[in-house]
Backbone bond lengths (Angstrom), bond angles and torsions (degrees), N, CA, C in turn:
res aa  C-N    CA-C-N  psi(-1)  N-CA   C-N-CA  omega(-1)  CA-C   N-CA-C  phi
1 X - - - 1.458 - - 1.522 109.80 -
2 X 1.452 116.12 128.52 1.607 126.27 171.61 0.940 110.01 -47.28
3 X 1.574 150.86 175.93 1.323 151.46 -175.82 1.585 87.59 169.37
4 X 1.537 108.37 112.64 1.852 106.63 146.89 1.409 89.03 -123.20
5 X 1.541 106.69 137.51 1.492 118.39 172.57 1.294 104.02 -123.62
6 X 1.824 125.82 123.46 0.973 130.38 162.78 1.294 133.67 -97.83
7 X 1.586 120.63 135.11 1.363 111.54 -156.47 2.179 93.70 -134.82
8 X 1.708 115.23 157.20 0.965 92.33 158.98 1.662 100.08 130.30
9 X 1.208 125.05 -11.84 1.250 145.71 -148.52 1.218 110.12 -106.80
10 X 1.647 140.37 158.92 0.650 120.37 -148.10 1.463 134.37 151.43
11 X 1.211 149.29 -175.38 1.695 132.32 -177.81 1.590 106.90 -126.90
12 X 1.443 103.91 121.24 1.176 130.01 -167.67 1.747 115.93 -129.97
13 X 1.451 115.35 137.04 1.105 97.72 179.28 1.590 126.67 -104.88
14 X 0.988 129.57 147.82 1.733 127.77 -163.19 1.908 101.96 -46.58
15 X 1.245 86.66 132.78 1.463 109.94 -154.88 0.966 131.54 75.65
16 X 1.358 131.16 30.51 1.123 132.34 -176.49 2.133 102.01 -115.70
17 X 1.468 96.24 175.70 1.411 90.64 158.80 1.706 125.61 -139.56
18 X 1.379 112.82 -163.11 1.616 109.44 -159.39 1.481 87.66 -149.21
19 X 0.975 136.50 -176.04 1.748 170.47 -177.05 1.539 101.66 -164.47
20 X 1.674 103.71 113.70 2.026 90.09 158.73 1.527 75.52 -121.86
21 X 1.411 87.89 153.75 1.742 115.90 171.40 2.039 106.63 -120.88
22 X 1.048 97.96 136.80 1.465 111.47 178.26 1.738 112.95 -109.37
23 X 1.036 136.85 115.67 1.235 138.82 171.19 1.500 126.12 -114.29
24 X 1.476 124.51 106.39 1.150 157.56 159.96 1.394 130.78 -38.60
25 X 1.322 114.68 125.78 1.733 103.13 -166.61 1.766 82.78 -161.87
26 X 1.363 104.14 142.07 1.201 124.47 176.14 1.186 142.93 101.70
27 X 1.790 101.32 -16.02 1.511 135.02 -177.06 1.279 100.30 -133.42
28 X 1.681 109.82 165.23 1.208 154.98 167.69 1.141 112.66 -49.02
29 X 1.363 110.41 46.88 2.385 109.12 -154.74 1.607 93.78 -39.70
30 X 1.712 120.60 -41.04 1.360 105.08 -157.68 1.574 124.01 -62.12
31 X 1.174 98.82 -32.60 1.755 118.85 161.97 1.557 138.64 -61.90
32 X 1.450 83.45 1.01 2.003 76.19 -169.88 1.594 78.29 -111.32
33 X 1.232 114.21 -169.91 1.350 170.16 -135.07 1.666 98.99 -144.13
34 X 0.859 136.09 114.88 1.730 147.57 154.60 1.126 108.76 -92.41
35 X 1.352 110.30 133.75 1.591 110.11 153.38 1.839 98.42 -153.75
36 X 1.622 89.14 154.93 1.614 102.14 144.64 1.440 154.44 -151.13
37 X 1.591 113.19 138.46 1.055 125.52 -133.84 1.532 108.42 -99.37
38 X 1.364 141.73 172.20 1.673 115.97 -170.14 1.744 85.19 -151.82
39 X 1.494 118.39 153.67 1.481 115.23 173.77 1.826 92.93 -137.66
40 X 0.889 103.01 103.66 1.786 114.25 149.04 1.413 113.81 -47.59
41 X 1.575 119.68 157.45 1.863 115.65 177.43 1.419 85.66 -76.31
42 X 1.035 96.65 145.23 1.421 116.37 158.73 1.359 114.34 84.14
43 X 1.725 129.80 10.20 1.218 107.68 -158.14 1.639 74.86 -161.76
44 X 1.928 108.71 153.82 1.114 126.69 -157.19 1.985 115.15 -78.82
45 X 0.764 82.20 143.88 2.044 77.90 -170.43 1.496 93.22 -37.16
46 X 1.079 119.01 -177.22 1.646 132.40 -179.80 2.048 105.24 -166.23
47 X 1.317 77.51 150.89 1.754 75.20 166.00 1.396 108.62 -86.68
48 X 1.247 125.76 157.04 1.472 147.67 141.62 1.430 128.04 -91.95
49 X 1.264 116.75 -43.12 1.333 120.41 178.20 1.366 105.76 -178.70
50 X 1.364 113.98 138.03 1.251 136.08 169.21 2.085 124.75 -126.96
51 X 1.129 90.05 116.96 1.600 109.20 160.86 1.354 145.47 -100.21
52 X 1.407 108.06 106.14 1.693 106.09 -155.05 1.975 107.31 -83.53
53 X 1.357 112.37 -167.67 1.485 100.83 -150.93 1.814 93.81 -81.83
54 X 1.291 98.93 -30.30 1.307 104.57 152.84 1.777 158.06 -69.76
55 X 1.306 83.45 5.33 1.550 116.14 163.71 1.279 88.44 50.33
56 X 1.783 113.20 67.59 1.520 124.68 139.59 1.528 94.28 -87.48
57 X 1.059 101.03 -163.86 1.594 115.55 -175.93 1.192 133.88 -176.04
58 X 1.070 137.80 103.06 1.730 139.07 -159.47 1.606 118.08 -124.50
59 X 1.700 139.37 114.15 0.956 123.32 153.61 1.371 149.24 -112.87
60 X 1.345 125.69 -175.56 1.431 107.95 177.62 1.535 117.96 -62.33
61 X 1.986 102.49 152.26 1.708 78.08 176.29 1.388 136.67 -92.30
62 X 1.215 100.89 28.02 1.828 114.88 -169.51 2.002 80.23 -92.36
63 X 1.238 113.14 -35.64 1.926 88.29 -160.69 2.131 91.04 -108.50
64 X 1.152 122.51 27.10 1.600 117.26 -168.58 1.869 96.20 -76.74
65 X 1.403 115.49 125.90 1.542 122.08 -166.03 0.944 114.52 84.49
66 X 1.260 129.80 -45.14 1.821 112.29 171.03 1.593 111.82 -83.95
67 X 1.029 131.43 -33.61 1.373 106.34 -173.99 1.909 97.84 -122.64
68 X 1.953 93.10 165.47 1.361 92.31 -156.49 1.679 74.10 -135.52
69 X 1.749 103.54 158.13 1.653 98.91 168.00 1.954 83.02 -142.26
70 X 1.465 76.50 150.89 1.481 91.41 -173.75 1.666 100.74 -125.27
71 X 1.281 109.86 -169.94 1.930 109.77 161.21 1.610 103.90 -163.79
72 X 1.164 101.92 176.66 1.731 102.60 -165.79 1.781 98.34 -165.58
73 X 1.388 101.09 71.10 1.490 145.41 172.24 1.866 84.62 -22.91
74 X 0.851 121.49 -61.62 1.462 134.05 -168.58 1.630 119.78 -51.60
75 X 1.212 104.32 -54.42 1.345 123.40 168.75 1.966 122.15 -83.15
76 X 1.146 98.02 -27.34 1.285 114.92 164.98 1.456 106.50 83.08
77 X 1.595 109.56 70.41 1.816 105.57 -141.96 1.763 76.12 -154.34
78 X 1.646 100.72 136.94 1.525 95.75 159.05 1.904 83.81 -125.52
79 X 1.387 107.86 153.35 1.451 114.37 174.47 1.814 116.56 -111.26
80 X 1.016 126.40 172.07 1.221 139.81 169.73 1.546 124.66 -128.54
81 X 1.274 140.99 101.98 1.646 142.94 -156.26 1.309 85.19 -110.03
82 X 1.534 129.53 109.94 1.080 130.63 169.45 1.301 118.36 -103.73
83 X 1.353 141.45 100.81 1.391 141.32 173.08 1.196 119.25 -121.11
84 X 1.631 102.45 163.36 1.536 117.48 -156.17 1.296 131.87 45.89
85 X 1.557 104.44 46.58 1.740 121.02 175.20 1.355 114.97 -48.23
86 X 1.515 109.43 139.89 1.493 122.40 168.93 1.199 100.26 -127.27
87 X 1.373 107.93 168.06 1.478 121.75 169.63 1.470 129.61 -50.67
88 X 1.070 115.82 -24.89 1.390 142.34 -172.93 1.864 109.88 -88.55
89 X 1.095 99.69 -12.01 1.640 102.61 168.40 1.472 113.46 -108.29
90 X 1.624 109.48 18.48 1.593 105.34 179.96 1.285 84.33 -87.60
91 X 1.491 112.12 142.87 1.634 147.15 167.00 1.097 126.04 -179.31
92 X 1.355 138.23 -166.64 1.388 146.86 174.83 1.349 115.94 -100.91
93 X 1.149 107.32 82.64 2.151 108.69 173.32 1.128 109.55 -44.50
94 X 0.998 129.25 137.26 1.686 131.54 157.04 1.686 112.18 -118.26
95 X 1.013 109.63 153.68 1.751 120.76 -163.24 1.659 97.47 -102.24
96 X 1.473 121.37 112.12 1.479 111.48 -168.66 1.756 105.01 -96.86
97 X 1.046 158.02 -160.88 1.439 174.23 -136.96 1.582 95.57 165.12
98 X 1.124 128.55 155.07 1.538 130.34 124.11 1.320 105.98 -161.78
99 X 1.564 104.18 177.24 1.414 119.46 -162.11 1.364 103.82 -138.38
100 X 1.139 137.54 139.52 1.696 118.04 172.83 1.786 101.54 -123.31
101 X 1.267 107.37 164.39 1.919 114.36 161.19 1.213 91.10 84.55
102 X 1.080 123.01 -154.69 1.702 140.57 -169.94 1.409 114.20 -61.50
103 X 1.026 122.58 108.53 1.788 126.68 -177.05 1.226 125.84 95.18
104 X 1.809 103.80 5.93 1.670 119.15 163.69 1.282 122.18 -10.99
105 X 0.956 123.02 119.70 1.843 144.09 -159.67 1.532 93.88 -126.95
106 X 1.408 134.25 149.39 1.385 144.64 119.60 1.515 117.90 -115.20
107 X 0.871 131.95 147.26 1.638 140.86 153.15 1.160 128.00 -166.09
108 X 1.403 118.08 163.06 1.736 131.25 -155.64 1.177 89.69 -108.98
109 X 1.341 98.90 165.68 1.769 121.26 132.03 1.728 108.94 -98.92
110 X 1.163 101.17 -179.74 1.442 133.43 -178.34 1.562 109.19 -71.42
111 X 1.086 136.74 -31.20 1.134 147.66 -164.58 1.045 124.76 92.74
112 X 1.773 120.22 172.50 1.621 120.48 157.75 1.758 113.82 -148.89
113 X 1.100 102.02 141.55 1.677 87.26 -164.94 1.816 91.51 -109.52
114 X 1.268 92.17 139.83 1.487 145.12 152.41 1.436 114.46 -74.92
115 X 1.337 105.96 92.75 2.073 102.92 139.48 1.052 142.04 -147.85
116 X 1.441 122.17 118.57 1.056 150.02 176.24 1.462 114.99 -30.95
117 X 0.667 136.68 118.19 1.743 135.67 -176.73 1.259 142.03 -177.09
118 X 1.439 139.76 117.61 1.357 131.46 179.06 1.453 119.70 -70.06
């Protein structure tokens, strides 16, 4: 059984920072693709950052310099270094999996909410 569990989340105040860590069980962590994705009320999931199995790396451009995603193949962990929080990055992270080409995989985690706030 898949399992991404996200942990790390939490109330922070603008300028401040966070670490969420995602941990993987059931798959090939070294093979997928990580990413994570965040949904505000009212507004459509979005990427934040994505890490491929090859540890390219691409993010959205609302968080490019403040936040960093890393992974640690070993532990079976992709992370999130979130700095210089604003209000505008409170949402619900979710921890993504994917797989592409022959034997295409997607899966979530559960989420973790983030908010930013004085």
């Amino acid at each position: 059984q898949v399992q991404l569990v996200e942990s790390g989340g939490g109330l922070v105040q603008p300028g401040g920072s966070l670490r969420l860590s995602c941990a993987a069980s059931g798959i090939t962590f070294s093979i997928y693709h990580m990413g994570w994705y965040r949904q505000a009320p009212g507004k459509q999931r979005e990427l934040v950052a994505r890490i491929t199995s090859s540890t390219s790396t691409n993010y959205g451009d609302s968080v490019k310099g403040r936040f960093f995603i890393s992974r640690d193949n070993a532990n079976n962990t992709v992370y999130l270094q979130m700095n210089s929080l604003k209000p505008e990055d409170t949402a619900v992270y979710y921890c993504n999996a994917n797989r592409i080409g022959l034997g295409a995989r997607n899966y979530w985690g559960q989420g973790t909410q983030v908010t930013v706030s004085s």
